[in-house]
Structures are given as structure tokens and as C-alpha cells.
C-alpha positions as CSV (number, residue, x, y, z in Angstrom):
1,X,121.2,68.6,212.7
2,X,124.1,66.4,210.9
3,X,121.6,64.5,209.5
4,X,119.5,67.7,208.3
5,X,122.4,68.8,206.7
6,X,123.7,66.1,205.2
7,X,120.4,65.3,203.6
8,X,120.7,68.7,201.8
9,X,123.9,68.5,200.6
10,X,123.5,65.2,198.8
11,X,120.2,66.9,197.3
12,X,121.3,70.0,196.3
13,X,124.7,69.3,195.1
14,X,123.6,67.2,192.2
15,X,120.8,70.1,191.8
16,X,123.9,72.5,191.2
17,X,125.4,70.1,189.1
18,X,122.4,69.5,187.1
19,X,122.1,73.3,186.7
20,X,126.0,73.9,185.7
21,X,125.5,70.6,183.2
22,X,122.3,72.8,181.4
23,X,124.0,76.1,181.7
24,X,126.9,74.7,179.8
25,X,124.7,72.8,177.5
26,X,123.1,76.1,176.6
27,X,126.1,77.8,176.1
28,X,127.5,74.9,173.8
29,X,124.7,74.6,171.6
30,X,124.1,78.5,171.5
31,X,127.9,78.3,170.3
32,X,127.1,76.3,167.8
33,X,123.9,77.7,166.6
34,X,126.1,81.1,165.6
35,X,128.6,79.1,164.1
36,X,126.0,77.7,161.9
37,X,124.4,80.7,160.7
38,X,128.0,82.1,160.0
39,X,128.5,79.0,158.0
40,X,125.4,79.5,156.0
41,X,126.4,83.0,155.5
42,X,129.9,81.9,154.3
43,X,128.1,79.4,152.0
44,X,125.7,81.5,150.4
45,X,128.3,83.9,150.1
46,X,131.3,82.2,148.5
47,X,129.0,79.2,146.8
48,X,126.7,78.0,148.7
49,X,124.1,78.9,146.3
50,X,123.3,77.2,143.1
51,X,124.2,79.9,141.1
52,X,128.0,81.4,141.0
53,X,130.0,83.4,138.9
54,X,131.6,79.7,138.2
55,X,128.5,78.0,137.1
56,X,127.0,81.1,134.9
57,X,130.9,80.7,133.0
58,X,130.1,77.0,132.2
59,X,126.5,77.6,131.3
60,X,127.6,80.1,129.2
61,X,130.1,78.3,127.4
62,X,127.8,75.4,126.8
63,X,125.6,77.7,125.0
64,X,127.6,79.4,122.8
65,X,129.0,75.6,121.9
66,X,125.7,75.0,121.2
67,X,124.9,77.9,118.8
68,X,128.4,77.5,117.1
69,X,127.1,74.1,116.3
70,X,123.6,75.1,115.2
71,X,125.1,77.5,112.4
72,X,127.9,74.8,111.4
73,X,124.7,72.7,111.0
74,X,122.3,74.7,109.2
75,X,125.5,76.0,107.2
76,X,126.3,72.2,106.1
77,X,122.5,71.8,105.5
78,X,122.0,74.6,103.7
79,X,125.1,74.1,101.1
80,X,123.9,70.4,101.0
81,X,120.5,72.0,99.7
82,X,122.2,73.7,97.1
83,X,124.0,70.9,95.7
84,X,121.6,68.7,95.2
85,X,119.3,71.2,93.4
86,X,117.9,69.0,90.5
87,X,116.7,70.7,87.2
88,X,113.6,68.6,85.5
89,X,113.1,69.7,82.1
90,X,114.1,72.6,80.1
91,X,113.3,76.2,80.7
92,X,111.5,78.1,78.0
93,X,114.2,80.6,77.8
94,X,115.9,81.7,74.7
95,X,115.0,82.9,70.9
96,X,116.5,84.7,68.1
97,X,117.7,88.4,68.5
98,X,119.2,90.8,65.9
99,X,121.9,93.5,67.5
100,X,125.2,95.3,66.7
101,X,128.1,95.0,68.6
102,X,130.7,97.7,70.1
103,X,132.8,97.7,66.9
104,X,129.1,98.4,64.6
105,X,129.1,94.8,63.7
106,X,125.6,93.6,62.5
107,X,125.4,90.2,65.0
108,X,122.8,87.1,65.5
109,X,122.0,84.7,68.2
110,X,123.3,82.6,65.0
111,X,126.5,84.2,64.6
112,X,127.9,82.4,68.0
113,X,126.8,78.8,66.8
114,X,129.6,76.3,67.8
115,X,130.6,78.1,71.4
116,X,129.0,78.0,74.3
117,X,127.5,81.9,75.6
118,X,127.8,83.0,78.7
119,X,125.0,85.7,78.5
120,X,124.5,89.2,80.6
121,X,122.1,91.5,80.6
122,X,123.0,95.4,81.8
123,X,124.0,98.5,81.1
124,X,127.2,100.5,80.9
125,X,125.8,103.3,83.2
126,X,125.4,100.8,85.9
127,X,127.4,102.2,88.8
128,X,128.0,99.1,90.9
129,X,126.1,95.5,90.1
130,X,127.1,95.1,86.3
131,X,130.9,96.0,86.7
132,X,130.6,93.6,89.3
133,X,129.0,90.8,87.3
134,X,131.5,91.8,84.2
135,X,134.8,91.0,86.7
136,X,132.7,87.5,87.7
137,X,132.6,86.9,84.1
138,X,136.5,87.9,83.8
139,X,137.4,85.7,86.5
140,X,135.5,82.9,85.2
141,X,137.1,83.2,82.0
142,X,140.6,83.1,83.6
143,X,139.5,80.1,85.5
144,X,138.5,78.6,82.7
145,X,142.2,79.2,81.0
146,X,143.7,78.1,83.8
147,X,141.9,74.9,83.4
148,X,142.5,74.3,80.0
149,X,139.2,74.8,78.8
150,X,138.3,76.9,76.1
151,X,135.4,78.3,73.6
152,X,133.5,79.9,76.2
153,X,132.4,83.4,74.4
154,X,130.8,86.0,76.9
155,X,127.8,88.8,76.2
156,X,126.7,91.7,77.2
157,X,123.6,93.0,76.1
158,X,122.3,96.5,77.2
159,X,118.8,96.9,78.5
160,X,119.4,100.9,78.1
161,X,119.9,101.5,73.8
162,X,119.0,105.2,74.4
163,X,122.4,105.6,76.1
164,X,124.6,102.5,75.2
165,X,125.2,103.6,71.9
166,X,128.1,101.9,70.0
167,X,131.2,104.6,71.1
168,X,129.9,104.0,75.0
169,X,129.9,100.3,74.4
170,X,133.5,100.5,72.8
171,X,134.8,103.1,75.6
172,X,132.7,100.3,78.7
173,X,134.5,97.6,76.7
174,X,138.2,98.2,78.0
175,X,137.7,98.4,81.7
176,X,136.8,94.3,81.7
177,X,138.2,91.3,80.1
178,X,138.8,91.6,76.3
179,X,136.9,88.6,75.3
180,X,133.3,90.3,76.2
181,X,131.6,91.1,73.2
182,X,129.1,94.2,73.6
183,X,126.0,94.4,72.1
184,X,123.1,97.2,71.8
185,X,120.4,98.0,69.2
186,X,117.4,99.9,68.9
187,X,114.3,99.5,72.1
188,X,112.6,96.9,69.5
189,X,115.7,95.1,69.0
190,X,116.5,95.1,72.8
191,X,112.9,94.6,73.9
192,X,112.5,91.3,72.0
193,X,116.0,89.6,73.1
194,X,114.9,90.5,77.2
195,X,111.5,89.1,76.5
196,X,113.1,86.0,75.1
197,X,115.2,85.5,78.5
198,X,112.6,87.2,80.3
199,X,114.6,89.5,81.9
200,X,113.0,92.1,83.7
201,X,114.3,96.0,83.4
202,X,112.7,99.4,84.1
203,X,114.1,102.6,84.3
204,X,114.4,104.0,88.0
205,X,115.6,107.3,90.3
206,X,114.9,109.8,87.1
207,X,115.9,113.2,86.6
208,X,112.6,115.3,86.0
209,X,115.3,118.1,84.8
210,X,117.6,115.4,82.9
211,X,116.1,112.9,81.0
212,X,119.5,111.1,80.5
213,X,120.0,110.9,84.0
214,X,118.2,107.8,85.5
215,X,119.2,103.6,86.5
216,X,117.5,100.9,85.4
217,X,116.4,98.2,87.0
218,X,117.5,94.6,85.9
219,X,117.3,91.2,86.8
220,X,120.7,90.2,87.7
221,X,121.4,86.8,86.0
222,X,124.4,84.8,83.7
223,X,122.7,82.6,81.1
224,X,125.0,79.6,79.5
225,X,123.7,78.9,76.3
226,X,124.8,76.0,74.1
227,X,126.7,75.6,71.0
228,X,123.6,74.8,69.4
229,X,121.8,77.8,71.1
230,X,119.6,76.3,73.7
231,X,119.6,77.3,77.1
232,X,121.4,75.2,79.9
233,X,121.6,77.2,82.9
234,X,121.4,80.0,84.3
235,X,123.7,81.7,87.9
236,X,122.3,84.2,90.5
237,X,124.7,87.2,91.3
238,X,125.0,84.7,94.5
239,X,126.3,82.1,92.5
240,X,131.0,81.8,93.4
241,X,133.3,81.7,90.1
242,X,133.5,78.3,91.1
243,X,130.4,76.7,90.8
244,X,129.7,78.4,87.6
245,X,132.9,77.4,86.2
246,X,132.5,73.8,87.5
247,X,128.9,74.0,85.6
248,X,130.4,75.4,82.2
249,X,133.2,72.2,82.6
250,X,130.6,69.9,83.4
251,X,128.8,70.7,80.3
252,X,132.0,71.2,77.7
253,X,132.3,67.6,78.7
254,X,129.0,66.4,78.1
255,X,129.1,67.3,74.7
256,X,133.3,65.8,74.0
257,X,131.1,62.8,75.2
């Protein structure tokens, strides 16, 4: 009947429409579910994620600021250190010696009284360290010029007298500054002005079918002595021109004092 009909009508249109409202729903949020995960996707992909190729650049460059600054720092520290070495005391270093120098002169630890020695212990046959050490002592002396300061006298002692006989000590003598004054004697001679400095020396890397072919082994160190012959410092193979020449000033004042 009309009635019937009408009654199903009202009742299953808004059914229909309840339906079509959830179908669409669905379809709407299933939309936007996939755009979702394509936006996560996107995210993780371009920078989503904590870590990028733009954050690993600044972490890096945060780190190697940092380590740049640890070695200016331990740099600073460590030249700091070094300047504020304080000497108590006096070493025990030093004591008469009797040698000959390069042009046969007969020579004493006496025969320098009234200059300040800058003193070096080597050998001619040396094929690196020593000519090294002997251009140091050139350059200090030239600094020293420079400066306007003078009476400075420079040794070389050999710790080899079987070799560094007075011609080799003449021949050495030219290839470094001219104010060097070379000295040898015999092993007594040499043996008791070492053991008065203390310098270590053995021979090394001999020839079992040569017996002039061999090093020695040295300790690598500039003694300044005093006018009156006492020890006042002493400079590592370490140790710039500069801060040795500063030293030598420091004392050639002193004693104008």
C-alpha cells in the first residue's frame, strides 16, 4: 500500500545515505592514510630523519673546530711550560781540560778567560747532527753581530781523537763560521774534558773489515760557559737560534750589570 511504501522510503533512504556518508568516509580517510605514508616516506627521505648529509657537515665542522683549538691550546701550554722553566742551583758541570787546537796550538779551559764559550761536543766525521749544530752556532753568532753583541767565542771539541787529527780539524774548519775554534787531543785528554761535561759518546755501526770506518754516538748539547769559566746553561739540539741567543744577551748583561 501507499502507506507500506512510504514507510520504506523514509527508512531506507537515509539507510542509503548513511551508507554513501561511510563509503565516502572510507574512501577520504583511506585517501589520506596513503598520503601519509607518502609523506613519511618523503620525510625520511629528504630529512625527516635526524641524521642528514646537512647535520653530519655541521657536526663535523664542530669537531675539527674543536681539535684545532685543543692543539692551539696544548701548543700555548706547552711553550708556556718552556718559559717558565726555572733553574735552582748550579749544575756540577765543568773542569779543567788540556787540548790543541786545528792550527797545533797547545790550549786550556784557561786560555778563554774573559769570553763567554759556547761549547760543542762532536766529531768531524759526523755526517748530519754536528754540521747541523755547527750552522746553529753560525747563526747564532751572526745574530749575535747583528745585535751588537760581542765576545762570544765558540768550541768544538771532538769526542773521536783517533780520526780528528789536527789537518781534519783544519780541513772541517772551513765549511762553518770562522770564529769556531777546533779542538782534539789524545783519548786521555778527550776522555777527561767529556767526563767533566758529562757528555756521553760511544763508537757505533763499525766496520769489522775497517776499523776507521765507524759513528759515534754523542750527546747532542751547547754548553755557555762564563768568562770566569763556570757553567751557565746549557741548549738541546731542540733549542731555536733565538732562545739561545736571547739566553747568551740575557747573561752578557748580567755581568755589564
Amino acid at each position: 500500500s501507499f502507506s507500506s511504501m512510504s514507510f520504506f522510503y523514509r527508512c531506507s533512504v537515509p539507510r542509503r545515505l548513511k551508507v554513501t556518508n561511510c563509503f565516502s568516509n572510507s574512501i577520504r580517510i583511506s585517501q589520506g592514510a596513503r598520503f601519509s605514508r607518502k609523506k613519511d616516506f618523503k620525510s625520511s627521505l629528504y630529512g625527516g630523519s635526524p641524521i642528514t648529509f646537512i647535520t653530519l657537515g655541521v657536526a663535523a665542522s664542530i669537531f675539527g673546530g674543536i681539535l684545532f683549538y685543543y692543539d692551539l691550546e696544548k701548543e700555548k701550554k706547552v711553550k708556556k711550560v718552556s718559559e717558565e722553566v726555572i733553574t735552582i742551583g748550579k749544575a756540577s758541570l765543568g773542569g779543567p781540560w788540556v787540548l790543541v787546537d786545528h792550527d797545533g796550538i797547545p790550549r786550556t779551559d784557561a786560555s778563554y778567560r774573559g769570553k763567554f764559550c759556547l761549547l760543542y761536543f762532536g766529531f768531524t766525521y759526523c755526517p748530519d747532527i754536528c754540521p747541523s749544530e755547527l750552522v746553529k752556532v753560525g747563526n747564532i753568532m751572526k745574530t749575535l753581530d747583528k745585535k751588537g753583541y760581542k765576545g762570544l767565542q765558540p768550541l768544538f771539541i771532538s769526542v773521536d781523537p783517533s780520526r780528528d787529527t789536527i789537518g781534519q780539524m783544519k780541513n772541517y774548519s772551513q765549511d762553518f763560521h770562522k770564529d769556531i775554534v777546533y779542538l782534539t787531543g789524545t783519548k786521555d785528554q778527550v776522555a777527561a774534558a767529556t767526563k767533566a761535561y758529562r757528555v756521553y759518546f760511544s763508537k757505533a755501526n763499525e766496520n769489522e773489515n775497517d776499523d776507521d770506518d765507524y759513528l759515534v754516538d754523542h750527546s747532542i748539547v751547547l754548553y755557555l760557559i762564563s768568562p770566569e769559566g763556570e757553567f751557565l746553561e746549557f741548549f738541546t739540539q731542540r733549542t731555536q737560534v733565538i732562545d739561545i741567543v736571547d739566553k747568551i744577551i740575557f747573561h752578557m748583561k748580567q755581568r755589564k750589570q
